[in-house]
C-alpha positions in Angstrom: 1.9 -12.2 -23.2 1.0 -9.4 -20.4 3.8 -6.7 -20.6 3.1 -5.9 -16.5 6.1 -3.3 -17.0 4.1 -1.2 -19.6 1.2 -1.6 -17.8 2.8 -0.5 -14.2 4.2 2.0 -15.9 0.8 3.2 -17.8 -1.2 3.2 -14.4 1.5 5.1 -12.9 1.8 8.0 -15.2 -2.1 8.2 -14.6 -1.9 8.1 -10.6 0.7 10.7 -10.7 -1.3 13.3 -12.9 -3.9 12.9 -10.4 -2.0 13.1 -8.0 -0.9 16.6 -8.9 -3.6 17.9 -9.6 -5.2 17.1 -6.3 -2.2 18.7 -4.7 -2.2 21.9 -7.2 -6.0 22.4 -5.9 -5.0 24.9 -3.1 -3.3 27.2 -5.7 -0.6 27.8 -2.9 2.8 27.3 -2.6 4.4 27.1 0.7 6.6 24.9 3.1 3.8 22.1 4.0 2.5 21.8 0.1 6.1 21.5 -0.7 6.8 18.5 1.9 3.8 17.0 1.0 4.8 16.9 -2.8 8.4 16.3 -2.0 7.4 13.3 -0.2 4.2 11.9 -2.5 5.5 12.2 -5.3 9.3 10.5 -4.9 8.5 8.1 -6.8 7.4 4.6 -5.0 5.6 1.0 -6.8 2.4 2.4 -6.5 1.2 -0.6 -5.4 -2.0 0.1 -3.3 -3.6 2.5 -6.1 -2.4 0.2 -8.9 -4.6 -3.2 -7.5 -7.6 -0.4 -6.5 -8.0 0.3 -10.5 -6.6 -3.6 -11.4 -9.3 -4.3 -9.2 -11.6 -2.3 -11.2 -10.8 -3.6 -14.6 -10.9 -7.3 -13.3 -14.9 -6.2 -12.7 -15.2 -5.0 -15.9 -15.5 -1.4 -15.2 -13.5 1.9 -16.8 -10.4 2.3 -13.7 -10.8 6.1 -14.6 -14.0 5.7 -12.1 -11.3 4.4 -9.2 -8.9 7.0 -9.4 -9.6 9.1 -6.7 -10.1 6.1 -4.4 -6.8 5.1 -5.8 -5.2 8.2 -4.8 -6.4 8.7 -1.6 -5.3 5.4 -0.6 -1.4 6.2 -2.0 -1.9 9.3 -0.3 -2.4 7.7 3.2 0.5 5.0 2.3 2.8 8.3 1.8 1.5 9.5 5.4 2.7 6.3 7.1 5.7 6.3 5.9 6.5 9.9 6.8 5.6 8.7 10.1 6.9 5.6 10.1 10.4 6.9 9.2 10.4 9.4 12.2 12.6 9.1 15.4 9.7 8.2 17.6 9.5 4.9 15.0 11.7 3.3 12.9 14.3 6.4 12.5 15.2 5.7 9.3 17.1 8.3 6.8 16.4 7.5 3.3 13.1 6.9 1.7 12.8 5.6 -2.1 16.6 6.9 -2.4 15.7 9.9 -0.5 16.1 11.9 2.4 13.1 10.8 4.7 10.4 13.9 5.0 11.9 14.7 8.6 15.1 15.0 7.3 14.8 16.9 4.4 12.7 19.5 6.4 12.3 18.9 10.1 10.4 16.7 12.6 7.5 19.0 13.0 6.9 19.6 9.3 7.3 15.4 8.4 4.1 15.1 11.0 2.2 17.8 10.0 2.8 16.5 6.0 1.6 13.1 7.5 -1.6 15.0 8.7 -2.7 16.6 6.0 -1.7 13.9 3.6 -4.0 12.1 5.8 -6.5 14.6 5.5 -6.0 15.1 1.7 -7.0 11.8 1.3 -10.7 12.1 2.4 -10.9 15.2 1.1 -10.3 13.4 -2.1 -12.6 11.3 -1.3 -15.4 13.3 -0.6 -15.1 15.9 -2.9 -16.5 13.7 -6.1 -18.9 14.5 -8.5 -21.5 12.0 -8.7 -23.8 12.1 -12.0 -26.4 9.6 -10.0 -27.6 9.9 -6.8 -27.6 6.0 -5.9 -23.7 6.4 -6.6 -23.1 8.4 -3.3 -23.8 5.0 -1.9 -20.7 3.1 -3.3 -18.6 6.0 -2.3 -19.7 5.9 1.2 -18.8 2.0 0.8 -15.3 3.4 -0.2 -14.9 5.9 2.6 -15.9 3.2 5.2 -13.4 0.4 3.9 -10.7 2.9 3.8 -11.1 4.7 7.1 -11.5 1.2 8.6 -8.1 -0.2 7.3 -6.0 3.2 7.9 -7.8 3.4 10.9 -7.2 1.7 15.0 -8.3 -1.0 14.2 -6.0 -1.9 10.9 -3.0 0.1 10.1 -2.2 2.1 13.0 -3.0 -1.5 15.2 -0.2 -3.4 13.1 2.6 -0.2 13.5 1.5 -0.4 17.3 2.0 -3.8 17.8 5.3 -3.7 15.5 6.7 -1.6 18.0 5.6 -3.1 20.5 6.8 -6.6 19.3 10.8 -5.4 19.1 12.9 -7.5 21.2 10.0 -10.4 21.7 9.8 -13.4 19.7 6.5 -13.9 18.1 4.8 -16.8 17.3 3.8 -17.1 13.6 0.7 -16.7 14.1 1.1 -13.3 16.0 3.7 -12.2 13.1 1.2 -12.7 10.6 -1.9 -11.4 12.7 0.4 -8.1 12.9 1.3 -7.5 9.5 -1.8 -8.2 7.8 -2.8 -5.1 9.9 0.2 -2.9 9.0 0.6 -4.0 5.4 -2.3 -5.9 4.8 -5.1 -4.2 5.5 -4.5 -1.2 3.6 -4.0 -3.5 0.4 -7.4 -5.4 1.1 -8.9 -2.0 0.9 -7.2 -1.2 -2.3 -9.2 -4.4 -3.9 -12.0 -3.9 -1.8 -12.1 -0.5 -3.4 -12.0 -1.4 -6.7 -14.8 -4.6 -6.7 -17.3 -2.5 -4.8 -16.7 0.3 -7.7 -16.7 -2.1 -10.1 -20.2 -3.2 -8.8 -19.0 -7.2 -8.4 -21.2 -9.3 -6.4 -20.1 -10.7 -2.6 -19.0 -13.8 -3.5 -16.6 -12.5 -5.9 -15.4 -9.5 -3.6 -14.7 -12.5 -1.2 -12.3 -14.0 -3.9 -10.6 -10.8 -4.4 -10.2 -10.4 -0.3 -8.8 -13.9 -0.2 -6.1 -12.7 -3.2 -5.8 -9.1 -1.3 -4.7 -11.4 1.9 -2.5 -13.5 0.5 -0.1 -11.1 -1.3 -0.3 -8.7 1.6 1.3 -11.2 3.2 3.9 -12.1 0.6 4.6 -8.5 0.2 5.5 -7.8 3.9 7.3 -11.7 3.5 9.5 -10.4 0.4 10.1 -7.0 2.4 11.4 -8.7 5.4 13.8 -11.5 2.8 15.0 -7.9 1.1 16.1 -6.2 4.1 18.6 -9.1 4.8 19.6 -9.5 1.2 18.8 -6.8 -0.8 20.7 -4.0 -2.6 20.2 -0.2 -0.8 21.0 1.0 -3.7 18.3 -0.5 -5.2 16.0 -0.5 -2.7 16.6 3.2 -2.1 16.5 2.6 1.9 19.2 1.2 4.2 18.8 -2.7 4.4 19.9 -4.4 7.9 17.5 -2.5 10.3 15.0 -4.9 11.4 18.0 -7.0 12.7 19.4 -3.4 14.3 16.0 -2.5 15.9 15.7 -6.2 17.0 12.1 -6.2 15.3 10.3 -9.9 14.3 10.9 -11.0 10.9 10.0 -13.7 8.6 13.5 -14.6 8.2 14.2 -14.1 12.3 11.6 -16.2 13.1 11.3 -18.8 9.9 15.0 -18.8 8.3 15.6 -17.2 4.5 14.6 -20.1 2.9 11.8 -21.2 4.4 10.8 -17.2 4.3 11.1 -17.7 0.9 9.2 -20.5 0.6 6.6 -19.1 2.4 6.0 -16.0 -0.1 5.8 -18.5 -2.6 2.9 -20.5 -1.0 1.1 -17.2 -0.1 1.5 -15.9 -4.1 -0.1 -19.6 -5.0 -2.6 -18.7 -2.8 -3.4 -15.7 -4.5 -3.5 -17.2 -7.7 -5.9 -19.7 -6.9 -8.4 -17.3 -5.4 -8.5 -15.7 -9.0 -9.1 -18.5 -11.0 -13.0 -17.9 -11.5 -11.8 -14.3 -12.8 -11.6 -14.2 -16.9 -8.4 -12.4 -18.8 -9.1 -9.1 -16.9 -7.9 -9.9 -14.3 -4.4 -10.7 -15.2 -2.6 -7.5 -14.2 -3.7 -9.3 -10.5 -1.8 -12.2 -11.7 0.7 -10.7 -12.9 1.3 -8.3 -9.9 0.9 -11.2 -7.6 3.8 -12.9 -9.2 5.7 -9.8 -9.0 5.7 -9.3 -5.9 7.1 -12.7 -5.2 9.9 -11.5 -7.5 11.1 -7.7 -7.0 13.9 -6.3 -5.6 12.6 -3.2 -4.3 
């Protein structure tokens, strides 16, 4: 049986020795460096890198090939949520049981860490050493998916149109239209990522966007459900404050139960789009399921 805990917690150790290393590359130590370690490495699912290299290994290619694409794309995950969390936005306090970024320093450093965490990322990106030439053209691939789903036109869209949704009442249609750009496009990249590395062929990249879809959905779904229900102490952020900030939810706009039911049909979904994929590509499986069940 698939022990997703080891392997979560495998990938994991493996993101965040890259991680520092990429931060450790200055050789400096000073106030922004320490924000931006202070806020990427808190801890977190590692979601996004984690399906980048799943991704990978469902191609059947080494996810050691992935892990600065993997990296970049936790590192502009970290920079959304620094400024996410800021006054201007959500105004929240605690981040994975933390102080948020602006809190633990100031407001001026949180969006400056955003920046260069921002920044970090495609110098990550760009920085690799590439034994063949005809590889520079996957990376570019890379580069392209990513700045596309950070960018105007995915990320920053969805967090524009979240706050510009509070106090309305969105159709269904609209709330999901929103939050596959705020949530979900960032973890279609993140599979995107890791088939074009892995060198799969369209029609099974289009599986792996239909699966990357799907639990983008469910993971924004099961976010929503746990911000009514869930436990701050476990969550490690304050629950209640989409209902505070009037935003739309699932559960505003569905109920809890059909919310729920929802995030089930979604993870079905997901499974289904993988079912051409062999035994490799059950961390996907199993992470799919998962997401349906966490509490954090």
């Amino acid at each position: 049986m698939f022990d997703l805990n080891a392997y979560l917690t495998g990938h994991n150790k493996r993101i965040n020795r890259a991680l520092e290393s990429f931060l450790k590359t200055s050789g400096r130590t000073d106030r922004i460096l320490e924000a931006m370690t202070y806020s990427l490495m808190a801890g977190g699912k590692r979601i996004r890198p984690v399906l980048c290299l799943a991704a990978t290994e469902a191609a059947g290619a080494d996810p050691e090939d992935a892990l600065p694409a993997a990296c970049a794309l936790e590192m502009i995950h970290t920079y959304s949520l620094i400024h996410d969390d800021l006054p201007a936005m959500d105004d929240d306090a605690l981040r994975r049981g933390k102080p948020t970024c602006h809190k633990a320093f100031d407001e001026a450093t949180a969006i400056l860490t955003g920046d260069a965490l921002l920044t970090l990322a495609f110098q990550t990106l760009s920085s690799i050493e590439l034994p063949k030439a005809e590889q520079a053209t996957k990376w570019l691939d890379v580069i392209q998916l990513i700045s596309y789903a950070a960018g105007y036109r995915g990320m920053i869209q969805g967090q524009m149109l979240d706050m510009a949704s509070e106090g309305k009442q969105l159709t269904l249609a609209e709330l999901k239209s929103m939050h596959g750009l705020k949530t979900g496009a960032l973890i279609e990249a993140s599979l995107s990522c890791g088939a074009v590395l892995g060198d799969l062929n369209s029609t099974r990249i289009s599986m792996l966007e239909s699966y990357a879809q799907n639990i983008g959905l469910a993971f924004q779904v099961t976010d929503d459900i746990l911000n009514v229900e869930g436990d701050p102490e476990i969550l490690g952020k304050a629950v209640g404050t989409d209902k505070l900030h009037n935003k739309a939810t699932y559960p505003s706009l569905l109920g809890l139960e059909e919310s729920k039911d929802f995030a089930g049909q979604l993870v079905e979904n997901a499974l289904q789009a993988l079912e051409s994929f062999d035994q490799k590509a059950e961390p996907l499986r199993a992470i799919a399921k998962y997401i349906l069940e966490r509490n954090k």
